[in-house]
Structures are given as structure tokens and as C-alpha cells.
KEKE-3310 file (N, C-alpha, C; in steps of 0.2 Angstrom, whole numbers, plus 5000, padded with zeros to 4 digits):
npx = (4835:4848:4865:4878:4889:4884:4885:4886:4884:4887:4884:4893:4902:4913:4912:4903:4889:4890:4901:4902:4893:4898:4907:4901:4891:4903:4907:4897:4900:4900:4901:4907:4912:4904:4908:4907:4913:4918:4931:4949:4955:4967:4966:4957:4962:4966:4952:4949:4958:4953:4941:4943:4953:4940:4932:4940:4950:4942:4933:4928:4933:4930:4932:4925:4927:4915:4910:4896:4891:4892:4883:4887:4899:4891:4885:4896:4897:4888:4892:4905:4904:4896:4905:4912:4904:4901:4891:4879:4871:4866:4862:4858:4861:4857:4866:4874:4874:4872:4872:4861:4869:4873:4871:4860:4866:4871:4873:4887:4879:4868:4858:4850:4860:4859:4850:4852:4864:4856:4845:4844:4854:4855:4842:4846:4859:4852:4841:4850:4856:4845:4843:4853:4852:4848:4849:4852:4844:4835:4834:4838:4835:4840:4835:4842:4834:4825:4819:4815:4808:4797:4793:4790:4785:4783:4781:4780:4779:4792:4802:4817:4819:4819:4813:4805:4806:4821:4831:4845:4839:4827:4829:4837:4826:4817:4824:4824:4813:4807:4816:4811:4796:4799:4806:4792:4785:4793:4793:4781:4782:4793:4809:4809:4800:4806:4814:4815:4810:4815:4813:4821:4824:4837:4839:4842:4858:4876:4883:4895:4886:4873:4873:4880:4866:4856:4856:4860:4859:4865:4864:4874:4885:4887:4874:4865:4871:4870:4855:4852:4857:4850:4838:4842:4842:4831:4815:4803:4796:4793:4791:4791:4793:4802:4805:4822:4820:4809:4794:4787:4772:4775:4776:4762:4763:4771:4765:4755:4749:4747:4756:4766:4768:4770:4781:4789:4790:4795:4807:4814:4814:4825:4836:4838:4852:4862:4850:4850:4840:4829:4825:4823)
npy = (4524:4533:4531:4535:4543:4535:4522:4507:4489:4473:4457:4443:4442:4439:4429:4424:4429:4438:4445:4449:4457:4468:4474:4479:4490:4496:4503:4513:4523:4524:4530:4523:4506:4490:4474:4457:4441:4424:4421:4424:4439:4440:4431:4437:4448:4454:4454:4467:4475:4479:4485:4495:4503:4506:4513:4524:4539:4544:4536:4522:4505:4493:4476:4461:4447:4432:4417:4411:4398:4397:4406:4413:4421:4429:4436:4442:4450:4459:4467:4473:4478:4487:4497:4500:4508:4521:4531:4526:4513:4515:4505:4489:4474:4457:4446:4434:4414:4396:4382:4369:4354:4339:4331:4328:4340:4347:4362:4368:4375:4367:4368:4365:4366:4373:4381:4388:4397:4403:4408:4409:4416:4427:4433:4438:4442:4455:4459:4462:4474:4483:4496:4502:4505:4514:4525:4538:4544:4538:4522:4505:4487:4476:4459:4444:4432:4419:4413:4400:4397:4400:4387:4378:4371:4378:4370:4373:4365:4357:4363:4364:4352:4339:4327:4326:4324:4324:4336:4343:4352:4356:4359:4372:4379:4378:4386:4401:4402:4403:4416:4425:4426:4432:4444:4448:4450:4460:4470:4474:4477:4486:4495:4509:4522:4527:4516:4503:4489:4475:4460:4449:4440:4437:4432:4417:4409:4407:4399:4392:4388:4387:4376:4367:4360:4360:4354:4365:4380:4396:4415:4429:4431:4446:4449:4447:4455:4467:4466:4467:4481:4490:4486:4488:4505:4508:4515:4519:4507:4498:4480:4475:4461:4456:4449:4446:4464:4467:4469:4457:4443:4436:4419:4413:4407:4415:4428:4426:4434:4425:4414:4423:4427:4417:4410:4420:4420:4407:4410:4419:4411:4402:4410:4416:4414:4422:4434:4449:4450:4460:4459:4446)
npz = (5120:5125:5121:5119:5132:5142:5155:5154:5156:5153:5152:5150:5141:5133:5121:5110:5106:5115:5113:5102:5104:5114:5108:5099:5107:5111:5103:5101:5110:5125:5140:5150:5152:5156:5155:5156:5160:5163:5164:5173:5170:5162:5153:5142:5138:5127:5123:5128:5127:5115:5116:5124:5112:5104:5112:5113:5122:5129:5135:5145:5149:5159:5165:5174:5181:5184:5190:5185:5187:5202:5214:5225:5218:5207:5220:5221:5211:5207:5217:5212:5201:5207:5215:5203:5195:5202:5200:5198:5186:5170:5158:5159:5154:5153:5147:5148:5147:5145:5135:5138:5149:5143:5152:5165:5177:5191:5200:5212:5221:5219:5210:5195:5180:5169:5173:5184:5178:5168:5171:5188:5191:5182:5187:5200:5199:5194:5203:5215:5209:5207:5213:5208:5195:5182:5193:5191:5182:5165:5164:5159:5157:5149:5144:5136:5129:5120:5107:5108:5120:5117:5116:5128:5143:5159:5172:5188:5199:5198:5191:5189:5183:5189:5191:5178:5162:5156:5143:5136:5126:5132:5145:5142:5136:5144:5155:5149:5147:5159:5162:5152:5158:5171:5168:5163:5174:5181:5175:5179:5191:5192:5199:5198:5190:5178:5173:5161:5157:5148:5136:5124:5108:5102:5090:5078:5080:5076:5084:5096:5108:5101:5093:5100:5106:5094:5079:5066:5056:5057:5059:5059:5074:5075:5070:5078:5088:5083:5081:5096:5099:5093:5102:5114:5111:5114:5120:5132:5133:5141:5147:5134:5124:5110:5094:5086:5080:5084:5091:5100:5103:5118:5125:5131:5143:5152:5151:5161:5176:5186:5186:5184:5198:5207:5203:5205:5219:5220:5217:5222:5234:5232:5230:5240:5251:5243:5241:5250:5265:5268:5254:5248)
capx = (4840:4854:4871:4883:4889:4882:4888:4884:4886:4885:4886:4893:4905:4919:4913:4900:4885:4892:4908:4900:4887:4903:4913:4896:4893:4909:4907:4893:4904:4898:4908:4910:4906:4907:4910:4909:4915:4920:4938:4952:4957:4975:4963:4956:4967:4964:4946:4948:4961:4951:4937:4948:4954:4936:4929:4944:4951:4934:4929:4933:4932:4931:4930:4925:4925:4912:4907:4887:4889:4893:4879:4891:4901:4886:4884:4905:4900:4887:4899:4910:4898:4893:4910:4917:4899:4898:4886:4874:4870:4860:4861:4861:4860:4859:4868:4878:4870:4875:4868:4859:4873:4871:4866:4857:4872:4870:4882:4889:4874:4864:4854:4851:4866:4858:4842:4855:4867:4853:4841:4844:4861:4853:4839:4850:4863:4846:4840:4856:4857:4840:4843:4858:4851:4843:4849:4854:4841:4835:4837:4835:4836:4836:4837:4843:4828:4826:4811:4815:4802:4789:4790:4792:4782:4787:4782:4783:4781:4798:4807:4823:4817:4822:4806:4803:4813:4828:4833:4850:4836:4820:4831:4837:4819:4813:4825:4823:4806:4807:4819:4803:4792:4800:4805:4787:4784:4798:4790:4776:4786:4799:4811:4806:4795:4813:4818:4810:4811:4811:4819:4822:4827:4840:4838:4846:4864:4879:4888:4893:4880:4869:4877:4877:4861:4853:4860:4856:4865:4863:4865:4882:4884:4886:4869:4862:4874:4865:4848:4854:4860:4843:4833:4845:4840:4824:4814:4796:4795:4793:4787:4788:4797:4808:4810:4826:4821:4800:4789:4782:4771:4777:4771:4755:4765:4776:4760:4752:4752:4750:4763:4772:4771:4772:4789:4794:4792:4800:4814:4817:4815:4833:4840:4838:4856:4865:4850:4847:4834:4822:4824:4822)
capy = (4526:4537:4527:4539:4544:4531:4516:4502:4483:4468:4449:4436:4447:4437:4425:4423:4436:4443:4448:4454:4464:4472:4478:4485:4493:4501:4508:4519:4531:4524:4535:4517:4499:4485:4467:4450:4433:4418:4420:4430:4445:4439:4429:4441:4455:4454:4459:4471:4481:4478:4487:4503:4505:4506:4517:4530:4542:4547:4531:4516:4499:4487:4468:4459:4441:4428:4412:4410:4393:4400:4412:4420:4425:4433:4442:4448:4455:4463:4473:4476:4481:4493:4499:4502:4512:4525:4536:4520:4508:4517:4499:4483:4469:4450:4440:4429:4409:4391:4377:4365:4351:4332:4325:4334:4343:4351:4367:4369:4377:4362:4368:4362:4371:4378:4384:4393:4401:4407:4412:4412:4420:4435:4439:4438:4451:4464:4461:4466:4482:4487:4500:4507:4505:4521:4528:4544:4544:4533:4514:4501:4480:4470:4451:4440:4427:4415:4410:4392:4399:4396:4377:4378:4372:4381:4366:4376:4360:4354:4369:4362:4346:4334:4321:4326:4319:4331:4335:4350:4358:4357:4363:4376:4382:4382:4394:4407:4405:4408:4424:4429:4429:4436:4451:4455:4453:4465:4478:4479:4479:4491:4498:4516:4522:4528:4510:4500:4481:4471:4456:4449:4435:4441:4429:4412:4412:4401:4399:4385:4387:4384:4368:4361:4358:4358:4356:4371:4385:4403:4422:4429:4435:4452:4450:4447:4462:4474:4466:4469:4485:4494:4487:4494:4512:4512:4517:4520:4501:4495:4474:4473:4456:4458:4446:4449:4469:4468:4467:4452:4442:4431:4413:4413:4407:4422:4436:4425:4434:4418:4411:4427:4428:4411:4409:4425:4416:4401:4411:4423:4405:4398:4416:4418:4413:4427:4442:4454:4449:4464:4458:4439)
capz = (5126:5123:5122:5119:5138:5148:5159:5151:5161:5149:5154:5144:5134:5129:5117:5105:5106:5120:5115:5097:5106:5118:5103:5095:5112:5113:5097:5101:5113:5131:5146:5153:5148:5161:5153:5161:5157:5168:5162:5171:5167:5160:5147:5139:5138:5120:5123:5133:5122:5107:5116:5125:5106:5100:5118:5114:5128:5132:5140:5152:5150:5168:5165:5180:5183:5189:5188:5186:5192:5209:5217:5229:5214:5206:5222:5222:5203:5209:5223:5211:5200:5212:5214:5198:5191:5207:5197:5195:5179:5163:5153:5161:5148:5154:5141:5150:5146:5142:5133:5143:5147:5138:5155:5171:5181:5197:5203:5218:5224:5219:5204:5189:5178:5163:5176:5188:5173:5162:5175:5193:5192:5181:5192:5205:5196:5194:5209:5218:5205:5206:5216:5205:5187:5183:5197:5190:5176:5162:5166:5155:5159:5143:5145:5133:5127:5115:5103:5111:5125:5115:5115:5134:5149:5166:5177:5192:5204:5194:5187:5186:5177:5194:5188:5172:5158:5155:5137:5133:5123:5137:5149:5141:5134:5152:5159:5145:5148:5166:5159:5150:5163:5177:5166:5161:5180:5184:5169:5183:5199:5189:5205:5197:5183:5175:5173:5156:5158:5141:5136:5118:5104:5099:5082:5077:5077:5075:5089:5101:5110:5097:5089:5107:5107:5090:5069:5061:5053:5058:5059:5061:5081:5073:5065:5085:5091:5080:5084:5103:5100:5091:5107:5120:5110:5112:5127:5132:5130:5146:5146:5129:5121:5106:5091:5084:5082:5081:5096:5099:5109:5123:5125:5137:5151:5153:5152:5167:5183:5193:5184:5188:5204:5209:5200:5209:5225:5219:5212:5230:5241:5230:5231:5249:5252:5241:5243:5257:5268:5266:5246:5249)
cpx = (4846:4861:4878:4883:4888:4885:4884:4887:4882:4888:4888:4898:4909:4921:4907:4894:4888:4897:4909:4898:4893:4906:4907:4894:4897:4909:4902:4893:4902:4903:4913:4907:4912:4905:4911:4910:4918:4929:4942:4955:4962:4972:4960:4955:4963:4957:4944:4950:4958:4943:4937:4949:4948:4931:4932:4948:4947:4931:4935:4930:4934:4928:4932:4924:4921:4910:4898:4887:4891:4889:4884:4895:4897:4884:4891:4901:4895:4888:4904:4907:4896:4902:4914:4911:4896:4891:4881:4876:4864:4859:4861:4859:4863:4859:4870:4873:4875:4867:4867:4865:4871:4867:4863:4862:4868:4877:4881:4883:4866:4856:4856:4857:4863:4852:4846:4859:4862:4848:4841:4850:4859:4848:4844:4853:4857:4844:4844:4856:4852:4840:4847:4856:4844:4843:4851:4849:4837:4838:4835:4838:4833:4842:4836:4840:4830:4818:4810:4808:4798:4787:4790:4786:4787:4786:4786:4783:4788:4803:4814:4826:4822:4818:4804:4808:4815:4831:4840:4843:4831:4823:4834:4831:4817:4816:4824:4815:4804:4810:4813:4799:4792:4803:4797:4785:4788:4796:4785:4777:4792:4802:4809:4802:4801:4817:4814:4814:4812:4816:4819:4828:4831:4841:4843:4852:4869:4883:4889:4889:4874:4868:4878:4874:4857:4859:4858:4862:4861:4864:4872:4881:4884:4880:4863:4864:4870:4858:4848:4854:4854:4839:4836:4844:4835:4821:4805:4793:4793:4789:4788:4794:4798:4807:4813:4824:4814:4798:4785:4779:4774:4775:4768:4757:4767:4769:4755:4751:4752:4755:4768:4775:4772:4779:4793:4794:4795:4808:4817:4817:4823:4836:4842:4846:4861:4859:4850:4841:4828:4820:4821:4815)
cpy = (4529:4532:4533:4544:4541:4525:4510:4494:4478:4463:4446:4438:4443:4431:4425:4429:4439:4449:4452:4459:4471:4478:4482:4490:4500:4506:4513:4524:4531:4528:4528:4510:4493:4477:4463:4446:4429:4418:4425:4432:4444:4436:4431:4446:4456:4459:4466:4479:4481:4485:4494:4503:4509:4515:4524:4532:4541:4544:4526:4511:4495:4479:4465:4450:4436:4422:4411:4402:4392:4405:4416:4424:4430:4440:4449:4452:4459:4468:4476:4478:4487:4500:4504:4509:4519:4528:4531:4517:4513:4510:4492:4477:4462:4448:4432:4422:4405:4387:4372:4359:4345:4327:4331:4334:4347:4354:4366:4369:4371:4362:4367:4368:4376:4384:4390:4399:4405:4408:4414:4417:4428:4437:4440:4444:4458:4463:4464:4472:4483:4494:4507:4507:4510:4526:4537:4550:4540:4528:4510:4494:4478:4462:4449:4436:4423:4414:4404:4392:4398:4391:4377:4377:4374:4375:4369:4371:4356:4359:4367:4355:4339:4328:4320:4325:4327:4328:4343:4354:4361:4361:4372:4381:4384:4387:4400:4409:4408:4417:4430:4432:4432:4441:4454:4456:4459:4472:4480:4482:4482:4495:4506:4518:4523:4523:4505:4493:4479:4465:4453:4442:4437:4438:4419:4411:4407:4402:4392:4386:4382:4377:4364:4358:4356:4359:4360:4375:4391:4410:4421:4429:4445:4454:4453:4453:4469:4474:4471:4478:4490:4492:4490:4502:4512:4515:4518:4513:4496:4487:4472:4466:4457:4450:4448:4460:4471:4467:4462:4448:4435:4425:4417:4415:4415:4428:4434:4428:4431:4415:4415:4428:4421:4410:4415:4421:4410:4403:4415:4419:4402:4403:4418:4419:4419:4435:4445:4449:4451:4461:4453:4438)
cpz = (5122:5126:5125:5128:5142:5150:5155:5154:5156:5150:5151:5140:5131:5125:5115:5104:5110:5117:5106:5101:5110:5110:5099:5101:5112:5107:5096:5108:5119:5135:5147:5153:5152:5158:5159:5157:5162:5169:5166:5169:5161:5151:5140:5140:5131:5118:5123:5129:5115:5110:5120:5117:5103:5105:5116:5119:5130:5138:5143:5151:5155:5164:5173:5179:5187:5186:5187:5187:5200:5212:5221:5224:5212:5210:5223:5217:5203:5214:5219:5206:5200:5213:5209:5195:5198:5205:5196:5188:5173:5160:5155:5155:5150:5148:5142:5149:5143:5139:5139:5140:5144:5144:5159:5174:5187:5197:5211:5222:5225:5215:5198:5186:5173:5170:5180:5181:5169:5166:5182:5191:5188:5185:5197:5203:5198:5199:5213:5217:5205:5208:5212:5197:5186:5189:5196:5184:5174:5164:5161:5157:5151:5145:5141:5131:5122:5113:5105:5117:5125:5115:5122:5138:5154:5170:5183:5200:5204:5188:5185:5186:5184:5193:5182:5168:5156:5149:5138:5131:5130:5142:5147:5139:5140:5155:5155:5146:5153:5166:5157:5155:5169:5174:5164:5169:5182:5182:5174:5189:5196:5198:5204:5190:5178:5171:5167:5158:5149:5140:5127:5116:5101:5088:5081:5075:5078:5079:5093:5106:5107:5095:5094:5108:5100:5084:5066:5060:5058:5056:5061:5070:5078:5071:5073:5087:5090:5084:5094:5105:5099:5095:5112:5118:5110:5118:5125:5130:5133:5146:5139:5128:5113:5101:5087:5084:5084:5088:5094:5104:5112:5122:5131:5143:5154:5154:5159:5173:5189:5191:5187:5196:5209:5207:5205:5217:5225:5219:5219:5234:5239:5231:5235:5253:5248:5242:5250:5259:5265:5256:5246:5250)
residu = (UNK:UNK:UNK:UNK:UNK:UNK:UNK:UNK:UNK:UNK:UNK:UNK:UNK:UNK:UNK:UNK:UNK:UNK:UNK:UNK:UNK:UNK:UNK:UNK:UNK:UNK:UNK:UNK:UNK:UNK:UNK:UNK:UNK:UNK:UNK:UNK:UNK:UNK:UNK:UNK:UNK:UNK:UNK:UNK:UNK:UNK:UNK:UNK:UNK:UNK:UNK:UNK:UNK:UNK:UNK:UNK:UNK:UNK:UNK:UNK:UNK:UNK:UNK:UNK:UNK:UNK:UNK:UNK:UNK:UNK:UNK:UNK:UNK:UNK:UNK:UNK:UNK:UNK:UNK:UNK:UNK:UNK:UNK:UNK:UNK:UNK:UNK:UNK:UNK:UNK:UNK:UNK:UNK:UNK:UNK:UNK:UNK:UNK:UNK:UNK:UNK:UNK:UNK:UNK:UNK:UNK:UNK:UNK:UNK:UNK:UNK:UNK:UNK:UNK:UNK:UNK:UNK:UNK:UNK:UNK:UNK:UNK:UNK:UNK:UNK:UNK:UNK:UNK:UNK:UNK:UNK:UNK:UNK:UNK:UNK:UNK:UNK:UNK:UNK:UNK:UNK:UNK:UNK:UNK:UNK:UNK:UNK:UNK:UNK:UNK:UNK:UNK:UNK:UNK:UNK:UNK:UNK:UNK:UNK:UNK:UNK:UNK:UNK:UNK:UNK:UNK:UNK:UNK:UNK:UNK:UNK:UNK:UNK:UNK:UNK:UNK:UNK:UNK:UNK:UNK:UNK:UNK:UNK:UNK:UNK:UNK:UNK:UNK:UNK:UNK:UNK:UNK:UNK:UNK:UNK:UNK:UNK:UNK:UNK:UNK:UNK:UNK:UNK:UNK:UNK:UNK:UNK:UNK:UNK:UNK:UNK:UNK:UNK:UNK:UNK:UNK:UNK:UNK:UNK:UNK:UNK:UNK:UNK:UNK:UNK:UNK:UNK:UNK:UNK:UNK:UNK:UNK:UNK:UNK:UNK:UNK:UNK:UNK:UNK:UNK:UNK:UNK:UNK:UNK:UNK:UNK:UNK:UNK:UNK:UNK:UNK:UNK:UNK:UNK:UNK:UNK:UNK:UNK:UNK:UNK:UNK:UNK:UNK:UNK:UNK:UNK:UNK:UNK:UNK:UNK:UNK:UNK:UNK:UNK:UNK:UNK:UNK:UNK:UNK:UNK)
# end
């Protein structure tokens, strides 16, 4: 996919891959590149003006704020979203994600935390933008993964670990995993043929995320940026799963289409309250 000129809407920007991935982003010449982060606007200024400096004249940078442990935010930043990109989305890139917290946490909304922020809250995002991404052209959705996926059961009578013993790590493996599988479903329910789905590991990296949940060392966030940045160029790639820059395969779970489409109906019965009807 072509960078240079295009809208570009990335989650999660203003710290750790995210807020790499934004400044590698803006440095491949987008028209307009829309950033999110929890924080606002006033808090990172700094961002902002680091990543206009880097855009030039030519381009535009919009940061919008939402909480992802709030679903109705999720649906404002998708309206605002909609707002800021009249001409549609060419790039949507879900980043935004936490570690699974130390005990089990409910949000507002009354989902597990890590299950809401690293999964509903992004389908939710692309479902809302389905409509506008690719809407003028080439579209591409890449979702943020992890290789943690693999060690992961769905347990789709128990999705967000209410009976089952709840670990930071488990919990967070399950929702990427759900990430997985409801992108390669999406690669076959694509809103247009225009539109390639894929999702990706971006690599093992040393962030506080990481060190939240496990001891290990890692890659830089610049090392993930790059990765990031050579999947959002490719195209013709539709379903495929990414580690770091290699196609690879999924776990089992994820290529199931019972699995898939039973999860899509688990996942459109909790999202009922932010989508559209006809969507729902």
C-alpha cells in the first residue's frame, strides 16, 4: 500500500509501539495521520508537534482522545474519526492495548479490562469505519497481535475468564487471540474487495506493557515500528497473519470458522449497546 498521500488512523500512539510506530508513520509523507491515546490533547502536545514537524506543510496531523475502557468513547472516536477523514480511512491500524491488570477488573461497561481494551474496543472501532476505510480506494485494517496467541484457549462459554482461573498473562493471550480470529474472519467478510484485513506480531519488545506481565528483555519499540510499518506497505495480502515481517500461521483456533463465527456473535451480543442496529 501506498503511504505517501494517504490518511492514515493509528490507535494507541502516545507511548510505547504506538507512539514509535506514529513518528515512523509520519515520516513516510501521509496527506493526514490521525492518532489516538487516552490522554488529553494538552498532554501530549509534545507528540503532536514532533509529529507535524516530521508530516511538514503538506500534511495534517488530528489527535483524538478516548478511553477504551469506556465503549461509548470508542463510539465518539469513531464520529470524530469520521469527521476529521471526510474522504474516508486508506490505513486503519489497531494498536491501542493493555496488559492484563494483576487481579480481574471490570470496566464501567462490565467487561473484563484487558478483553474490552485489546478486543472489543477495536472491533468495535472497525466496525463503525467499515464503511469509510477504503472508501475512496485501497483500504487496509492491520491489527496488532501477539505471538502470546499461540499459547491461548478461546473458551468461548467463558471468554472473559469469569470461572476460569485468571492470570495478567492468560488474559491477555485470550484477547489477542480473539484479535486473531476475528480478523481472519473479517478477511472473508471484507466490507469491499478493496479492503485487505491482516493482523500481526509485531515482535517482542521492551515496553511497560511487556514487563507487566512477564521478565524478559526485548526489541526496541522502533524495531516493532519498522516491523509495523513494512506490513501496512504491502497489499494483496488479505487474512494473512504476520510475525514480526514473515507470514505466518495463526494458531488453529483463529482459522476455525466455527470458532469464527461463534465469537462474531458473542462479540456483536456485547457490542449491541454502541453499534447500529442493522450492524448489531
Amino acid at each position: 500500500m501506498r503511504l505517501t498521500g494517504s490518511t492514515i488512523v493509528l490507535t494507541g500512539a502516545t507511548s510505547g509501539i504506538g507512539r514509535a510506530t506514529a513518528v515512523a508513520l509520519a515520516g513516510a509523507g501521509p496527506r493526514r495521520l490521525v492518532v489516538h491515546g487516552p490522554q488529553p490533547p494538552a498532554e501530549v502536545a509534545d507528540l503532536t508537534s514532533e509529529l507535524a514537524a516530521a508530516l511538514g506543510p503538506a500534511g495534517e496531523v488530528v489527535y483524538l482522545h478516548a478511553d477504551y475502557g469506556v465503549l461509548a468513547e470508542v463510539a465518539e472516536l469513531s464520529a470524530a474519526v469520521r469527521a476529521a477523514c471526510p474522504n474516508g480511512v486508506d490505513l486503519l491500524v489497531n494498536n491501542a492495548g493493555r496488559p492484563g491488570p494483576r487481579t480481574r477488573t471490570l470496566t464501567a461497561d462490565g467487561h473484563e479490562a484487558t478483553w474490552q481494551t485489546n478486543y472489543l474496543a477495536p472491533v468495535a472501532l472497525t466496525t463503525l469505519l467499515s464503511d469509510v476505510v477504503g472508501r475512496s480506494g485501497a483500504g487496509r485494517i492491520v491489527n496488532v497481535a501477539s505471538a502470546t496467541h499461540l499459547s491461548a484457549e478461546l473458551g468461548l462459554d467463558d471468554l472473559e475468564l469469569a470461572r476460569r482461573g485468571y492470570s495478567p498473562a492468560s488474559a491477555y493471550a485470550r484477547s489477542k487471540l480473539a484479535l486473531v480470529t476475528w480478523s481472519c474472519r473479517l478477511a472473508g467478510h471484507r466490507p469491499r474487495p478493496t479492503v485487505d484485513v491482516v493482523s500481526v506480531h509485531p515482535g517482542v519488545i521492551a515496553t511497560p506493557l511487556l514487563h507487566a506481565m512477564f521478565s524478559v528483555g526485548g526489541d526496541t519499540p522502533e524495531h516493532a515500528a519498522a516491523n509495523l510499518l513494512a506490513v501496512a506497505r504491502h497489499d494483496d495480502d488479505n487474512g494473512t497473519y504476520y510475525d514480526e515481517r514473515r507470514p505466518a500461521t495463526p494458531s488453529p483456533i483463529a482459522l476455525d470458522p466455527v470458532t469464527q463465527e461463534l465469537l462474531d456473535q458473542l462479540t456483536q451480543r456485547a457490542l449491541a449497546p454502541v453499534l447500529p442496529a442493522a450492524t448489531a
